[in-house]
N, C-alpha and C positions, 0 to 999 in steps of 0.2 A: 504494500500500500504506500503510495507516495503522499509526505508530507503536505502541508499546504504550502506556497510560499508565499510571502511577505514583501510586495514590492511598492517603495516609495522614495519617492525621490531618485529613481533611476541605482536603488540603492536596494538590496534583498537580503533580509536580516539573517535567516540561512545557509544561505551562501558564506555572510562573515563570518557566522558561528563556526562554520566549516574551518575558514579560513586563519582563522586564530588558533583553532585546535591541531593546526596538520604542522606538523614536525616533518616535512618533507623541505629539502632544500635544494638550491641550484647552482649550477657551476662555483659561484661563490662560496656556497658554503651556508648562506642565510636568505632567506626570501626579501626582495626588491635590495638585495645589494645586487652590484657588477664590479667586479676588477677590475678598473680601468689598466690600460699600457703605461702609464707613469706610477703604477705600485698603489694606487691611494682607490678607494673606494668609494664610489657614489652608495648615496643612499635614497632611495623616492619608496614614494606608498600613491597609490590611488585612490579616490572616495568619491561615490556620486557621479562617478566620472568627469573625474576632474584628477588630472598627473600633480604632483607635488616635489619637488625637488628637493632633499631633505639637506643635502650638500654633500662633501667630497669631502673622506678623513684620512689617517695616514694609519689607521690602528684598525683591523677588523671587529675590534671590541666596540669602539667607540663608535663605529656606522652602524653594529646590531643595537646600542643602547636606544640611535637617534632614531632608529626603523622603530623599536619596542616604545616608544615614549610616542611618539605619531601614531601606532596603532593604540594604544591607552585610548588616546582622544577621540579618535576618527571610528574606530573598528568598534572597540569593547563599551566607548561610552556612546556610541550610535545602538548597539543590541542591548547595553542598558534602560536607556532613555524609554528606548523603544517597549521591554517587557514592561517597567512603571506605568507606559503610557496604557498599553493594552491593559493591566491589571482594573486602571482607573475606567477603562472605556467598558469593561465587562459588568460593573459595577453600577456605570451612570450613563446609559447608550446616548441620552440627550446631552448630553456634555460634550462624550466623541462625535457627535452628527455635527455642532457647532464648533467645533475643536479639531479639525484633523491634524494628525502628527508632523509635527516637521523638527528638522533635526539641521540646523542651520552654522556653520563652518565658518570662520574668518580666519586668517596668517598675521598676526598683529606679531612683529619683533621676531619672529622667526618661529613665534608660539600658536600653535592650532587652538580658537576658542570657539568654545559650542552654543549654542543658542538651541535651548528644546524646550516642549512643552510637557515631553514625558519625566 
């Protein structure tokens, strides 16, 4: 039996669950690094669809901490927001009818801030 999924904002709460949970990694060694040819490591995360460019490090440590601190925000506190929101909506259907979910992202100083109603 297939799950239901959850699509808002061009964003599928499933899918990130997925996404956070998979301990699968790529050429790098960690999900949305790349080894660049001068040694040093970019780091990006996508949300919403939308590319993020986390920037370029010289320590494999310090691009997985910047990728782990971006999905906090983006990933884990978007599937947070997101169960609150649904708890509240099962609860009060007139409130979610007048209230749809939004999960709202801004880059202020290099920092990811969330705006939600969940």
């Amino acid at each position: 039996m297939h799950e239901h999924m959850h699509y808002q904002d061009d964003t599928c709460v499933e899918i990130l669950k997925r996404s956070c949970a998979d301990t699968g990694r790529n050429k790098s060694g960690f999900r949305g690094l790349f080894l660049l040819k001068s040694g040093k490591y970019r780091a990006s995360i996508t949300f919403q669809g939308k590319h993020y460019n986390l920037g370029h490090y010289s320590s494999f440590e310090r691009a997985v901490q910047a990728r782990l601190e971006a999905e906090e925000v983006l990933h884990v506190g978007y599937i947070k927001a997101f169960e609150r929101y649904e708890q509240k909506a099962q609860t009060d259907s007139e409130w979610a009818k007048n209230n749809p979910f939004f999960y709202k992202v801004e880059r202020i100083n290099g920092s990811f801030q969330a705006q939600t109603n969940g």
